[in-house]
C-alpha positions in Angstrom: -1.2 29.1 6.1 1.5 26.3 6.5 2.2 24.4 3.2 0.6 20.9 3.7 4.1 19.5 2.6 5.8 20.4 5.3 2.8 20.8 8.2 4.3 18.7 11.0 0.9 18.3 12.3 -0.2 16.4 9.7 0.1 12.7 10.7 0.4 11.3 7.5 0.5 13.7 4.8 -0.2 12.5 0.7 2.5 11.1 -1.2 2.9 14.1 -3.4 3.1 16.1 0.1 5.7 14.2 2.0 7.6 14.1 -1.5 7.1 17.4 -3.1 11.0 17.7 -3.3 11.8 15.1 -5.0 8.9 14.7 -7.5 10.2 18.8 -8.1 13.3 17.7 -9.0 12.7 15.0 -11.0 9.9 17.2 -13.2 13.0 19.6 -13.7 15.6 17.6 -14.7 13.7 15.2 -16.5 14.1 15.6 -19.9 12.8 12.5 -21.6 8.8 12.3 -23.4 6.0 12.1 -21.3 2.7 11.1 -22.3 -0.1 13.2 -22.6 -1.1 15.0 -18.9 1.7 13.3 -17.1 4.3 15.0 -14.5 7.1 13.1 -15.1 8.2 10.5 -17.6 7.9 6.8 -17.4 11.6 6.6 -16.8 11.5 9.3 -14.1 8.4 8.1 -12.1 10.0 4.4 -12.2 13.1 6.2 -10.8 10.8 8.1 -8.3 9.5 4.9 -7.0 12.6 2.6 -6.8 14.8 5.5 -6.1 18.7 6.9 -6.9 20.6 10.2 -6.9 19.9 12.7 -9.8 22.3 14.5 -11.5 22.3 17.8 -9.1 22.7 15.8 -6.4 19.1 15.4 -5.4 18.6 11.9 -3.5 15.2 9.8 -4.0 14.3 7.6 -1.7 13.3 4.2 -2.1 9.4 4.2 -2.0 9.4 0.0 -3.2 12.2 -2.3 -2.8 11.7 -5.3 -5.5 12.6 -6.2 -8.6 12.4 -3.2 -11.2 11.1 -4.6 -14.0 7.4 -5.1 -12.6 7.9 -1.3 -11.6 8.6 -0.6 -15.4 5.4 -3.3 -16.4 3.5 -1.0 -13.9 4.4 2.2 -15.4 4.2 1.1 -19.3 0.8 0.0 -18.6 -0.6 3.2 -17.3 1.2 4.7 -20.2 -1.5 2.6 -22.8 -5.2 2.4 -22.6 -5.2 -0.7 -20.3 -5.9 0.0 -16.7 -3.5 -1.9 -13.8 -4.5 -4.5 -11.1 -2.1 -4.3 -8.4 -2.5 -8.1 -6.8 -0.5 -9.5 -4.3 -1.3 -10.7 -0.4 -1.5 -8.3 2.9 1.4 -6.3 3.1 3.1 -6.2 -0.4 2.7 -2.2 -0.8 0.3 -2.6 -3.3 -1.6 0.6 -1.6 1.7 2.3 -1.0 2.4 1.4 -4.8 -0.9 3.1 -6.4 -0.4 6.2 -4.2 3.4 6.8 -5.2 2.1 6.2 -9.5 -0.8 8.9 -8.7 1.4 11.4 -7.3 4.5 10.9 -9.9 1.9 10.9 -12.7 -0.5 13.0 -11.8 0.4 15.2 -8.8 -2.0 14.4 -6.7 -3.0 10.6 -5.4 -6.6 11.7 -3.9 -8.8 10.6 -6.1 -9.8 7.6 -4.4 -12.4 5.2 -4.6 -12.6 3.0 -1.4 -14.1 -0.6 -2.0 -16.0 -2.2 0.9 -19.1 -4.5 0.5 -21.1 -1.4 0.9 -19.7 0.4 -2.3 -22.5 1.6 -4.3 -22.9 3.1 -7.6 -22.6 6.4 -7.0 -19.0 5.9 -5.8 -18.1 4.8 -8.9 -19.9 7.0 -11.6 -21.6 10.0 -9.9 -24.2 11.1 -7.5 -26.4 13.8 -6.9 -26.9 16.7 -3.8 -30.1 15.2 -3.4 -31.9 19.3 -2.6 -30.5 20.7 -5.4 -32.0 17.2 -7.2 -35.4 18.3 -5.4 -35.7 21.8 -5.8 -33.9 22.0 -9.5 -34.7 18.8 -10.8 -31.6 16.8 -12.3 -29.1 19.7 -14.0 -25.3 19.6 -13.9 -25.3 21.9 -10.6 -27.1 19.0 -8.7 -24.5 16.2 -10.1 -21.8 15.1 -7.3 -19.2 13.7 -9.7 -17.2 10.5 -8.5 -13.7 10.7 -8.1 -13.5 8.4 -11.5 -15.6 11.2 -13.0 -12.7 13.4 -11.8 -10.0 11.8 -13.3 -11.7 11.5 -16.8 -11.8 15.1 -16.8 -8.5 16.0 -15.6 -6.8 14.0 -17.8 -5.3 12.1 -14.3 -5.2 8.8 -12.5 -8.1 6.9 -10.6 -7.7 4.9 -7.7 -9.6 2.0 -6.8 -8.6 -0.3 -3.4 -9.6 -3.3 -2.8 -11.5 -4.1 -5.7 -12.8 -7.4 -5.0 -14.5 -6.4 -2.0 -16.7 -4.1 -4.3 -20.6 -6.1 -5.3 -19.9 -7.2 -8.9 -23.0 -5.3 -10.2 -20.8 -2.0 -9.1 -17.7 -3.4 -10.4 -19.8 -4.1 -13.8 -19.9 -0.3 -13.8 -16.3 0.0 -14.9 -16.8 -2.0 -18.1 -17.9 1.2 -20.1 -15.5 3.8 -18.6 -12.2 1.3 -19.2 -13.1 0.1 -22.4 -15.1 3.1 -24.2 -13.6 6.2 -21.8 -16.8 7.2 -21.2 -18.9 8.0 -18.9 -22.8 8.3 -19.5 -25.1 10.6 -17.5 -28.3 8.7 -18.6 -30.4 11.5 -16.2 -28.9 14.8 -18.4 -28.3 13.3 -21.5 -25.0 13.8 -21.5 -22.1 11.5 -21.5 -17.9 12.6 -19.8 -15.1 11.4 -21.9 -12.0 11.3 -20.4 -9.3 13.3 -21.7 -5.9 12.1 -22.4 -3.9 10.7 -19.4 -6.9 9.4 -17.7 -6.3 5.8 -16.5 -7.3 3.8 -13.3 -5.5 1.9 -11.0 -7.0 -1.0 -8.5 -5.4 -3.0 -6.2 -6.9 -6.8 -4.9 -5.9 -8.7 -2.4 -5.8 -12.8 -3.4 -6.5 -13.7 0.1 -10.5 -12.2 -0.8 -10.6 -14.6 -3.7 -14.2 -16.0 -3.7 -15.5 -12.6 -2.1 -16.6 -10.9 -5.4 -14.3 -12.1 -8.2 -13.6 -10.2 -11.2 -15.9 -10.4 -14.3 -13.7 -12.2 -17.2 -15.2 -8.9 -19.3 -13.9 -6.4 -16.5 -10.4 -8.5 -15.6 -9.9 -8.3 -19.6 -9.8 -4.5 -19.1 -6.8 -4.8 -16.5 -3.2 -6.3 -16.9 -2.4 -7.6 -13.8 0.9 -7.0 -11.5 1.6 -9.4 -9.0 3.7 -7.6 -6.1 5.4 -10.3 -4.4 6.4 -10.6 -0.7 10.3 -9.4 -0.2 12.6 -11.6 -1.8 15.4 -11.6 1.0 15.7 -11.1 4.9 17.9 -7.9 3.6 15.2 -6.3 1.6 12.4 -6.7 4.2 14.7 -5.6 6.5 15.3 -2.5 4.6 11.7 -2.2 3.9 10.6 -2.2 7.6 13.5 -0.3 9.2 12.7 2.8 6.5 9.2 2.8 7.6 9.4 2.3 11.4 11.5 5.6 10.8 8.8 7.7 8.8 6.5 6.4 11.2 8.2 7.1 14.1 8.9 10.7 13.2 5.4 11.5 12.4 4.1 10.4 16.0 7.2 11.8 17.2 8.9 9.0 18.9 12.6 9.4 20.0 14.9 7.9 18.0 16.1 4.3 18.9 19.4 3.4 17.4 19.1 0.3 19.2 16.2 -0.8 17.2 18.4 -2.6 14.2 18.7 -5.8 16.0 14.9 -6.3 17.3 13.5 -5.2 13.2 15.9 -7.9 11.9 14.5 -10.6 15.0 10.5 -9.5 13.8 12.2 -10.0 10.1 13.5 -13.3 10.7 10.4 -14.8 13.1 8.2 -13.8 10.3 9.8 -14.8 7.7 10.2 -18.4 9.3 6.6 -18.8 10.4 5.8 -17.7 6.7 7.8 -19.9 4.9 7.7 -22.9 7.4 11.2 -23.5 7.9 14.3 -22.0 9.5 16.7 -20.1 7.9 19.1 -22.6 7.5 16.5 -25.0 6.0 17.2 -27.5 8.8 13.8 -27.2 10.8 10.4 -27.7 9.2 7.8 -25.5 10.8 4.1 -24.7 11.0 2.6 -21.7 9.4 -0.4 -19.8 11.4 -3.2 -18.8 9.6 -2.1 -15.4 9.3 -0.3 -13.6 6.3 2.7 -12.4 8.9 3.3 -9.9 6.1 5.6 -6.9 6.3 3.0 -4.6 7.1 2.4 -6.0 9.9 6.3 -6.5 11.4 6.3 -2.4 11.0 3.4 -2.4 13.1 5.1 -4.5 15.6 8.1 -2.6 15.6 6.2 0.4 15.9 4.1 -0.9 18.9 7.3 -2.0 20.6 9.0 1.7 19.9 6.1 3.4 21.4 6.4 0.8 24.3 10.0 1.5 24.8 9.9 5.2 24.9 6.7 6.0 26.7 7.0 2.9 29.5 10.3 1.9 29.0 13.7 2.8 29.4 13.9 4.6 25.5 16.2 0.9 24.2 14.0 -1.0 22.1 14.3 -4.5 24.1 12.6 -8.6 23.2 9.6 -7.3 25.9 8.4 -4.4 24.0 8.5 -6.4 20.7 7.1 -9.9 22.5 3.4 -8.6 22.6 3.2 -7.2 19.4 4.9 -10.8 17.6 1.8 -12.8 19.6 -0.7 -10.9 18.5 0.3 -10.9 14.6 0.8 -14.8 15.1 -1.7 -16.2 17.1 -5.0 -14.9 15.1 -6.9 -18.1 15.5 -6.6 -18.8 19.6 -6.4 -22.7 19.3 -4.4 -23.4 16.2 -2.0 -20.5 16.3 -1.2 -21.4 19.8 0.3 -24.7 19.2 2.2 -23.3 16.3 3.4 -20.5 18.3 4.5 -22.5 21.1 5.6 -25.4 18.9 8.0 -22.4 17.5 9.1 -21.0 21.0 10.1 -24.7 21.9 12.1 -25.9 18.7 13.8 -22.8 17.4 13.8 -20.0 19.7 15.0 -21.7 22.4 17.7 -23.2 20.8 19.0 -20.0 19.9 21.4 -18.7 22.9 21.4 -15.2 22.0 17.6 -15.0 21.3 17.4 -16.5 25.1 16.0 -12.7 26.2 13.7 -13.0 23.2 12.4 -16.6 24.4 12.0 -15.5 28.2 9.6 -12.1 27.3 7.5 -14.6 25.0 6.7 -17.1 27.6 5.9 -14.7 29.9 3.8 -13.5 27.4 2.0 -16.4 26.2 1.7 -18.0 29.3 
């Protein structure tokens, strides 16, 4: 059987797969206390997540490019009894964050709660295999434990995502495991407590304020880390070049040297349109209704590399990157529009050496 770390058909293995080296060198070399069930220490799992070269050599990558102390706030949280809230807008790696902390800490970054409006209960504490329920009547055979239940038996870390879009009766559910590490089973009599190194870890996104908010009980039971958008053009730069790579070699794409100038064009067009003004601060603009975060500029580039090499020439050029820009800024047909075109007019045009860039979005937009 082919070792799930290094399966190329896996389109896009678990942290703790694509990773396995690194996180393997870090657990040998690192020599500093870990708390109770964890892989690595604090100090090597921030290092694991912000990257550097260890002392045989071993490179880590960069998983998160931003400032290191909310890395080490992260971290030192999971290390007490207070779970974390990872809370930012679209697109500031908050996911990407949680997985990379469950794999450093605990190995493995699958136990996974996904939060919709149609979350129930069961996804939270436990379920049952409803024949066995019939047949046996309730008995710990018939119990289907949540992956919460999981981690507070394993000693390990709990993912929730997207928090907020979880019913507040089912968020009211995590009141008792966060604050008493327990877990009841009301039905058997029974109760799980978690075992040392059990923690959770949810992530919000403060554009869904409003949707379900946080009890003031359960957002008492959470310190909260805001992940911020990238602080300069270089960083998101970085950010989106690194994963338009991955990405590209897992839907095995050719490589496109070329592509350096078109990322740092979807950097600086998003970055404008977010901030609403240039980058020399001389033109005020418009912001669309949409985040234009750097999620999706990696989508764009991506699109546009997959453009390129399957109907293009194999150069990443302005048309293969025109559609993709549109469609991220223009969500809302009539007001994105104007400020799309209002954008085209007054600072792309202007811009000689963006006049390839200016032609492929009119023909575009129309």
């Amino acid at each position: 059987m082919t070792d799930a770390a290094t399966d190329p058909t896996l389109l896009r293995p678990h942290a703790e797969q694509q990773y396995a080296h690194e996180l393997a060198a870090l657990a040998r070399l690192d020599d500093r206390p870990r708390p109770p069930s964890w892989q690595l220490s604090p100090w090597a799992v921030v290092t694991y997540l912000l990257g550097g070269e260890l002392s045989d050599g071993t490179v880590v990558t960069p998983k998160y490019v931003g400032p290191r102390r909310l890395m080490e706030v992260a971290v030192a949280t999971l290390a007490t009894d207070r779970a974390l809230l990872l809370l930012g807008v679209p697109g500031t790696a908050k996911t990407w964050v949680s997985e990379h902390l469950s794999a450093a800490i605990s190995g493995t970054s699958t136990r996974l709660v996904q939060g919709t409006a149609g979350t129930s209960e069961d996804a939270v504490r436990y379920g049952w295999n409803y024949a066995r329920l019939l047949a046996e009547g309730p008995s710990a055979d018939a119990l289907v434990p949540s992956p919460i239940m999981t981690a507070m038996r394993d000693g390990a870390i709990a993912r929730i995502e997207e928090l907020t879009r979880i019913p507040a009766d089912v968020q009211d559910a995590l009141i008792t495991i966060l604050s008493e590490k327990t877990l009841p089973v009301a039905e058997l009599g029974i109760e799980v407590q978690a075992s040392k190194g059990f923690n959770v870890i949810a992530t919000a996104n403060d554009r869904d304020r409003g949707v379900n908010e946080l009890s003031s009980a359960l957002r008492r039971r959470f310190n909260t880390v805001v992940l911020p958008l990238p602080a300069s053009e270089e960083d998101e730069v970085a950010i989106v070049t690194r994963r338009v790579e991955q990405l590209g070699n897992a839907l095995e794409l050719p490589a496109l040297p070329t592509a350096a100038d078109e990322i740092r064009r979807v950097v600086t067009v998003f970055r404008e349109l977010r901030q609403g003004v240039t980058t020399d601060g001389r033109t005020k603009l418009k912001s669309p209704s949409g985040t234009l975060s750097t999620a999706e500029a990696i989508s764009v580039v991506t699109g546009g590399l997959a453009l390129s090499a399957h109907f293009g020439d194999g150069i990443l050029r302005s048309a293969d990157i025109a559609a993709g820009i549109l469609g991220s800024v223009v969500k809302d047909p009539v007001a994105d529009r104007v400020v799309w075109s209002e954008y085209l007019e007054a600072v792309v045009r202007e811009r000689p050496e963006w006049a390839d860039f200016y032609r492929a979005c009119r023909e575009i937009t129309g």
